[in-house]
VONU-992045 format. One record per residue (C-alpha): residue number from 1; residue in three letters; x, y, z. Coordinates in nm, 3 decimals. Last residue first. Layout:
! VONU-992045
<atom><i>NUM</i><aa>ALA</aa><u>X</u><v>Y</v><w>Z</w></atom>
...
***
This chain:
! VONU-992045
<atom><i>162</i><aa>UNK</aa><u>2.403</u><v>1.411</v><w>2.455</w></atom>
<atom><i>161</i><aa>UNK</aa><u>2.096</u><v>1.141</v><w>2.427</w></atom>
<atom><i>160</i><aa>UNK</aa><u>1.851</u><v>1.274</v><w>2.126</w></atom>
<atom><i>159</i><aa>UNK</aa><u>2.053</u><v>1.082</v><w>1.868</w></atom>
<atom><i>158</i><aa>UNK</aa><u>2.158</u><v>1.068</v><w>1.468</w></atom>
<atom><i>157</i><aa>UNK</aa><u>2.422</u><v>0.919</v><w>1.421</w></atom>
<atom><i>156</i><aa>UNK</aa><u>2.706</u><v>0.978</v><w>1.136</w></atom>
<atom><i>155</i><aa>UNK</aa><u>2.699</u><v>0.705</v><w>0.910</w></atom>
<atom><i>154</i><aa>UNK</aa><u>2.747</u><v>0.947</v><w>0.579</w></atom>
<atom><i>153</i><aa>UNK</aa><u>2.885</u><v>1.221</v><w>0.682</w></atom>
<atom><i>152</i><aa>UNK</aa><u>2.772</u><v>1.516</v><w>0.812</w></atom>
<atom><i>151</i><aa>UNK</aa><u>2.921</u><v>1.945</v><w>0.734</w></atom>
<atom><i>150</i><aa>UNK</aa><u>2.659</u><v>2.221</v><w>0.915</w></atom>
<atom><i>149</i><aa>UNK</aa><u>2.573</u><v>2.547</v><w>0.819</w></atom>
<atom><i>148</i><aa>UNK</aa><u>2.670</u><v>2.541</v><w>0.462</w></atom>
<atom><i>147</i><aa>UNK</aa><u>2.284</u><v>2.531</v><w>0.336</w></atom>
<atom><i>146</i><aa>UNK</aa><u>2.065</u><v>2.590</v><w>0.646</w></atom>
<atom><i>145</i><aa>UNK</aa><u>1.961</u><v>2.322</v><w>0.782</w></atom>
<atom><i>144</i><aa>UNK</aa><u>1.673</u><v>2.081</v><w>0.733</w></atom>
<atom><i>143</i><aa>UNK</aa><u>1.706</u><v>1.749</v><w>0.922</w></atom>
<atom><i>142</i><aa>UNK</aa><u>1.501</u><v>1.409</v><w>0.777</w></atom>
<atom><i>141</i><aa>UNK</aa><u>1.335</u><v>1.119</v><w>0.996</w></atom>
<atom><i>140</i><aa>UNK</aa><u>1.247</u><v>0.793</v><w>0.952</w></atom>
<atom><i>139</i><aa>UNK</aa><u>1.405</u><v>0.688</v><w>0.628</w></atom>
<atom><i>138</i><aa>UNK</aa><u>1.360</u><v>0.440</v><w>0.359</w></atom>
<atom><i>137</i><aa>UNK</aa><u>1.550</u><v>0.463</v><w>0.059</w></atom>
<atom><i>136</i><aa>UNK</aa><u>1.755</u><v>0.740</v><w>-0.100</w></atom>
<atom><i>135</i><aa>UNK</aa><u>1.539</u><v>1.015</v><w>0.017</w></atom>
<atom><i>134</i><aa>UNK</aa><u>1.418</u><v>1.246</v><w>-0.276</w></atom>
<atom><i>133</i><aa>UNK</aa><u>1.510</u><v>1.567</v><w>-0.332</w></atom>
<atom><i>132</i><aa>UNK</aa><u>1.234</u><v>1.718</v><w>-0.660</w></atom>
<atom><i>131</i><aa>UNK</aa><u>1.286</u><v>1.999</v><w>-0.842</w></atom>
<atom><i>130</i><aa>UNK</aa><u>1.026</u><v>2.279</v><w>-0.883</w></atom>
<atom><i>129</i><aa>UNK</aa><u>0.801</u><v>2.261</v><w>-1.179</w></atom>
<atom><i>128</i><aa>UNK</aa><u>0.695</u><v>2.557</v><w>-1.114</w></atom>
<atom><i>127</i><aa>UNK</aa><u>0.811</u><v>2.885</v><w>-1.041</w></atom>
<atom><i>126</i><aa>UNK</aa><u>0.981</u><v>3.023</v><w>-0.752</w></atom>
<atom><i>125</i><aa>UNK</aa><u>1.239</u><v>2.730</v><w>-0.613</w></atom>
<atom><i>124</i><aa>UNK</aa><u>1.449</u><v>2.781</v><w>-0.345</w></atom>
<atom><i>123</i><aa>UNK</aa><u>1.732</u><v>2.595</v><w>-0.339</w></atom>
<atom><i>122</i><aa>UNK</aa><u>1.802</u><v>2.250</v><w>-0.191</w></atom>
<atom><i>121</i><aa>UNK</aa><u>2.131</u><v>2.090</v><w>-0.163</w></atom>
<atom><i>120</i><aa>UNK</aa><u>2.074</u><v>1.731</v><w>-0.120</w></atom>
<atom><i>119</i><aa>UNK</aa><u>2.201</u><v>1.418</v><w>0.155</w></atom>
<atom><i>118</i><aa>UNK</aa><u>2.212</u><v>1.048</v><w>0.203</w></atom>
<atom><i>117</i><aa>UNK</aa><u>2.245</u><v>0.759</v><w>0.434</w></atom>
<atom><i>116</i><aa>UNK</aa><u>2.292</u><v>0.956</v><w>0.844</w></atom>
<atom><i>115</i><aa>UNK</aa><u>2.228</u><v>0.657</v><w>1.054</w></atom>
<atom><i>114</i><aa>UNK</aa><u>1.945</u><v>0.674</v><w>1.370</w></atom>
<atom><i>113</i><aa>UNK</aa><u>1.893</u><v>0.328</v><w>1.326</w></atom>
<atom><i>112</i><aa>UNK</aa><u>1.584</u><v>0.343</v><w>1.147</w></atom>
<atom><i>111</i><aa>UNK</aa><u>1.753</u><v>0.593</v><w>0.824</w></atom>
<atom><i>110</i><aa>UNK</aa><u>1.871</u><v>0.921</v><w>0.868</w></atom>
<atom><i>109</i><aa>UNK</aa><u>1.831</u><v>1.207</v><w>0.545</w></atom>
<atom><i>108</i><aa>UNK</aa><u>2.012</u><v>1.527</v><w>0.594</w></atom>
<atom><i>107</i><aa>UNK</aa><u>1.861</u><v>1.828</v><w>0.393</w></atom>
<atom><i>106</i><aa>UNK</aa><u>2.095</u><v>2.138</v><w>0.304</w></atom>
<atom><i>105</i><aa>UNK</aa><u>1.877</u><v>2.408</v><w>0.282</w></atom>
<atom><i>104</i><aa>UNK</aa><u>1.854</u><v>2.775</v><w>0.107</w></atom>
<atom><i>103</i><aa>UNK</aa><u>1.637</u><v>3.022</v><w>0.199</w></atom>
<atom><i>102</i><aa>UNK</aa><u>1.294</u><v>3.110</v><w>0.058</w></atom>
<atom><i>101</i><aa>UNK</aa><u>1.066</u><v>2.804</v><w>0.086</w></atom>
<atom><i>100</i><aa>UNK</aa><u>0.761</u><v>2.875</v><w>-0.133</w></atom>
<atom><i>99</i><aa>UNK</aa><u>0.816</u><v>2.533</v><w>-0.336</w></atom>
<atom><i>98</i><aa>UNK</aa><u>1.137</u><v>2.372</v><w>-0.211</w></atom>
<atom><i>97</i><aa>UNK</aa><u>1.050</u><v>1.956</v><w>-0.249</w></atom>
<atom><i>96</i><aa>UNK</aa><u>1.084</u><v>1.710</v><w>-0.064</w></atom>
<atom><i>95</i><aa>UNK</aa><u>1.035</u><v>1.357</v><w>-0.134</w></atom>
<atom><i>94</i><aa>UNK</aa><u>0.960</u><v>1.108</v><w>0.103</w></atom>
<atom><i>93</i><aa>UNK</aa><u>1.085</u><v>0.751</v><w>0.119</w></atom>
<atom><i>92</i><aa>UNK</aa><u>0.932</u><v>0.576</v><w>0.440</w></atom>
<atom><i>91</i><aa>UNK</aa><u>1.024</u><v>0.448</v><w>0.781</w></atom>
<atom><i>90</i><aa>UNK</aa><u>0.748</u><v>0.427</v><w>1.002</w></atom>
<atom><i>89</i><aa>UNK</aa><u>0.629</u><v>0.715</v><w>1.255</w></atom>
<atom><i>88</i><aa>UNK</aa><u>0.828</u><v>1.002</v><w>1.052</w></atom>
<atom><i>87</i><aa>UNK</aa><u>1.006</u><v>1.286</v><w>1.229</w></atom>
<atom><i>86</i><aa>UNK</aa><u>1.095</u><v>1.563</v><w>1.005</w></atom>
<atom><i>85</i><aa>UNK</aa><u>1.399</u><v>1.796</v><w>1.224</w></atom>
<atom><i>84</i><aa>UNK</aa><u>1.380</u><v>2.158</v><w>1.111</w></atom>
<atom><i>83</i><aa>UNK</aa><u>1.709</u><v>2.343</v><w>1.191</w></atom>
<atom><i>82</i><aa>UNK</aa><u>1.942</u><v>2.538</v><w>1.414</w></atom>
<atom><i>81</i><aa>UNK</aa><u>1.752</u><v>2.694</v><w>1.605</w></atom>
<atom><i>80</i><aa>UNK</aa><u>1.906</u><v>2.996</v><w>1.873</w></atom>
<atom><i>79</i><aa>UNK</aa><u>1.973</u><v>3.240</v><w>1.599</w></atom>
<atom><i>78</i><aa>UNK</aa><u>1.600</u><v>3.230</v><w>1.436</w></atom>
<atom><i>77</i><aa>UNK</aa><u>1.582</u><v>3.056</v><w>1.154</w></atom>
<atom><i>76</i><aa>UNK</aa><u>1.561</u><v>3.256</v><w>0.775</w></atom>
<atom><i>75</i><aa>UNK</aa><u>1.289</u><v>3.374</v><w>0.630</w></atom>
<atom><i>74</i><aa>UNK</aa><u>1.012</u><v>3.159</v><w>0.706</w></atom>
<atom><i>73</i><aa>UNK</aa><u>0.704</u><v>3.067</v><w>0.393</w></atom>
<atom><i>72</i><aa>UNK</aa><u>0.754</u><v>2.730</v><w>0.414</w></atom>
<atom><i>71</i><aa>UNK</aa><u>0.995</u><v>2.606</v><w>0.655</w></atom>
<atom><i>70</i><aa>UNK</aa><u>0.778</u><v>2.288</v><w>0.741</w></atom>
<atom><i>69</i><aa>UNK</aa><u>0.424</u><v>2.337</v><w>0.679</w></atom>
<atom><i>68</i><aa>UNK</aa><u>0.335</u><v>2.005</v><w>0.534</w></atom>
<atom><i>67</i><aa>UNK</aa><u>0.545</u><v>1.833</v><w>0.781</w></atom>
<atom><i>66</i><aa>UNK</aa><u>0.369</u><v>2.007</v><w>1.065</w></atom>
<atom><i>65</i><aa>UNK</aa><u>0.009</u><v>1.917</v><w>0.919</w></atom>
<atom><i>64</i><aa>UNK</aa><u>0.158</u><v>1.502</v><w>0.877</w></atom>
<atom><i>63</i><aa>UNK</aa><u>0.268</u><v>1.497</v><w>1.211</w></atom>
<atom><i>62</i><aa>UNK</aa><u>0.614</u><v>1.517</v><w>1.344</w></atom>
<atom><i>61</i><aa>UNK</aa><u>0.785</u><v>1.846</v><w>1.289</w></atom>
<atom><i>60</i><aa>UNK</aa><u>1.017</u><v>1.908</v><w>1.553</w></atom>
<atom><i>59</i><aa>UNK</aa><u>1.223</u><v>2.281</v><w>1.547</w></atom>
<atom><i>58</i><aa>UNK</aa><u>1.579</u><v>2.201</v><w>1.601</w></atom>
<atom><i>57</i><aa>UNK</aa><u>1.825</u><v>2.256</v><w>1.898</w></atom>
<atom><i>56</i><aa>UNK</aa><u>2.165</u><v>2.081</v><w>1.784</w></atom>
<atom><i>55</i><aa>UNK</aa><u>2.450</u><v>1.929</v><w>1.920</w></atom>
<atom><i>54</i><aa>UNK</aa><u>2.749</u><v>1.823</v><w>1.729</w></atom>
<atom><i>53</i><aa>UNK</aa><u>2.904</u><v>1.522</v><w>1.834</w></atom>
<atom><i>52</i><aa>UNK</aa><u>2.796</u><v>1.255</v><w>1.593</w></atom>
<atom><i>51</i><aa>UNK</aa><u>2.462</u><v>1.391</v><w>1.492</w></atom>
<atom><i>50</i><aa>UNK</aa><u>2.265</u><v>1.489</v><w>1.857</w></atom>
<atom><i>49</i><aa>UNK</aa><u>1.940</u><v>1.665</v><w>1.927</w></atom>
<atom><i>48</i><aa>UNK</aa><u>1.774</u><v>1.876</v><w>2.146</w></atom>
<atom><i>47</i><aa>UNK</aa><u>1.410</u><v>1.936</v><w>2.100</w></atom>
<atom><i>46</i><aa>UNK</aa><u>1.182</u><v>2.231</v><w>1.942</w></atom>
<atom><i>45</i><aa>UNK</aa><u>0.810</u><v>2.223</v><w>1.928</w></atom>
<atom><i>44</i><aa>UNK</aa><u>0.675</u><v>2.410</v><w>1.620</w></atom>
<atom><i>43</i><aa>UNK</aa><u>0.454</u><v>2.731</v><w>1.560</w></atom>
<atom><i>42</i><aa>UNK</aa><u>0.693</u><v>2.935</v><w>1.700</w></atom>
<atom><i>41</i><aa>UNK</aa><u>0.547</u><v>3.301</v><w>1.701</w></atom>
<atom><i>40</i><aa>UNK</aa><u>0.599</u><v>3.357</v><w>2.123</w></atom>
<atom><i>39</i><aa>UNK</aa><u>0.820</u><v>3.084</v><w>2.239</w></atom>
<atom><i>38</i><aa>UNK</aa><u>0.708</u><v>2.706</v><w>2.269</w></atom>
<atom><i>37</i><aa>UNK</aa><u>0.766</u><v>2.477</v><w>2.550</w></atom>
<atom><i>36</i><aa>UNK</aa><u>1.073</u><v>2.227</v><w>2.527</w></atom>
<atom><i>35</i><aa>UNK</aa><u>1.024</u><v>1.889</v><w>2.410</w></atom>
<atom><i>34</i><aa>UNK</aa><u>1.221</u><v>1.553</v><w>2.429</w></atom>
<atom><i>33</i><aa>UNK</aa><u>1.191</u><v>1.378</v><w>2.120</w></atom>
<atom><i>32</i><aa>UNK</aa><u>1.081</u><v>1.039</v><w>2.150</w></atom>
<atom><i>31</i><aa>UNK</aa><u>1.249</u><v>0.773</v><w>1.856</w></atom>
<atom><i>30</i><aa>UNK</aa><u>1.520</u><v>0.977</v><w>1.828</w></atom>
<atom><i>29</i><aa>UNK</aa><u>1.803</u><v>0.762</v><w>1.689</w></atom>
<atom><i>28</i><aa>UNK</aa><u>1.925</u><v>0.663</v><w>2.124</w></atom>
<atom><i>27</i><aa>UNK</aa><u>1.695</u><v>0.357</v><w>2.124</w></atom>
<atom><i>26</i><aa>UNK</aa><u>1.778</u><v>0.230</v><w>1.781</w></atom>
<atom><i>25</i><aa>UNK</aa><u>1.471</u><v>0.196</v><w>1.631</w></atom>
<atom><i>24</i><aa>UNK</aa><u>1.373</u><v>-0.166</v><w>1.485</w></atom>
<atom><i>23</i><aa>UNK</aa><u>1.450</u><v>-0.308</v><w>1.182</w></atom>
<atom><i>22</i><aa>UNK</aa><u>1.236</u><v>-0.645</v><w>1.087</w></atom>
<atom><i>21</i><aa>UNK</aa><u>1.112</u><v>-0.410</v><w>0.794</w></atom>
<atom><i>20</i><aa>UNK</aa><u>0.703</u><v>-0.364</v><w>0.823</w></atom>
<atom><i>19</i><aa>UNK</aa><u>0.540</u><v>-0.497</v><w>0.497</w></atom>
<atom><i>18</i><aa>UNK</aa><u>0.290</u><v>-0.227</v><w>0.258</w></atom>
<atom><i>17</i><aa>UNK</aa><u>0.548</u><v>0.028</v><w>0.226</w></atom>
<atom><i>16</i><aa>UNK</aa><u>0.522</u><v>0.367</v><w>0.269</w></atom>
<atom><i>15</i><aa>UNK</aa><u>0.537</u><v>0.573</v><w>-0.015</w></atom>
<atom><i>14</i><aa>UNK</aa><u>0.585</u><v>0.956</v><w>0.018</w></atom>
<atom><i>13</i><aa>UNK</aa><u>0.520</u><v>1.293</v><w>-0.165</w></atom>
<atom><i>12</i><aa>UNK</aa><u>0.584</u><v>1.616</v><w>-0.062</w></atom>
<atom><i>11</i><aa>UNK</aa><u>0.455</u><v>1.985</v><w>-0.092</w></atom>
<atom><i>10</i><aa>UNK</aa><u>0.686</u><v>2.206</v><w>0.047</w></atom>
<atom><i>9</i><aa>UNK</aa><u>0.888</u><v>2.279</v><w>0.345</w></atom>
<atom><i>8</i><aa>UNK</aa><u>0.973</u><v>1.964</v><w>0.442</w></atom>
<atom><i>7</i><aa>UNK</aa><u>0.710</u><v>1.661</v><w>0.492</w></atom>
<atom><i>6</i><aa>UNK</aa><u>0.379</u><v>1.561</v><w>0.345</w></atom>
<atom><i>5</i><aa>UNK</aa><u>0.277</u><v>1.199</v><w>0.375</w></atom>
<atom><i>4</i><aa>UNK</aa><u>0.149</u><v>1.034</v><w>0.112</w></atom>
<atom><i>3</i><aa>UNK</aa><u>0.055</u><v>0.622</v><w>0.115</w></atom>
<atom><i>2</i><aa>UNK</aa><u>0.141</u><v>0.358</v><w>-0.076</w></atom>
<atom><i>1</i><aa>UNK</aa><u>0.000</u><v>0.000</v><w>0.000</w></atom>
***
């Protein structure tokens, strides 16, 4: 069965697939995110979170409405976040796409285990068709930063214990 699930800060398609992988969270990949309360204007939770050693307060958006919204429309983070984390119930392969986001983005893709397996440069995109950054397999969560912000590697971990 394929479902959609919106997620980034555009429109965004994703199939999930019909059998559940024998893969199960790692208990440290951010299975929970630990929340701290809202400021004034934030319309998303923020948490703490880890990749490799570099820790980083993100804005959480974890249900299909947040990941619909993502950074649409914002320009530019505030100085204390550091990026948009997409938090995904099962893993799946969405596609993100830049439509009516207006700063740059480097998007981090982590698969079950918390692992860091692929990455895009996104620009902004004004006029249609915009491009399309697709995951490179199944992932359950993706971390929007802004583009040259932040350098990952492949394997690097993805955790919300510090």
């Amino acid at each position: 069965m394929a479902g959609l699930a919106a997620c980034s800060t555009t429109t965004v398609t994703a199939t999930v697939p019909s059998t559940a992988t024998n893969v199960s969270p790692a208990p440290t990949a951010a299975t929970t995110v630990a929340r701290t309360p809202v400021t004034a204007g934030e319309q998303f939770p923020r948490a703490v979170v880890m990749v490799s050693d570099t820790e980083l307060l993100v804005w959480v958006a974890d249900d299909p409405g947040e990941r619909t919204q993502g950074l649409r429309g914002v320009e530019g983070l505030p100085s204390d976040v550091d990026g948009m984390l997409f938090v995904f119930e099962t893993p799946t392969t969405p596609v993100f796409v830049m439509e009516d986001t207006l700063v740059p983005l480097d998007l981090w893709f982590f698969d079950d285990t918390g692992a860091l397996v692929g990455t895009h440069e996104m620009t902004p995109c004004s006029t249609e068709p915009c491009s399309r950054y697709p995951a490179p397999g199944l992932v359950r969560w993706a971390l929007e930063t802004p583009l040259g912000d932040r350098q990952f590697e492949v394997g690097d971990r993805l955790s919300t214990s510090g």
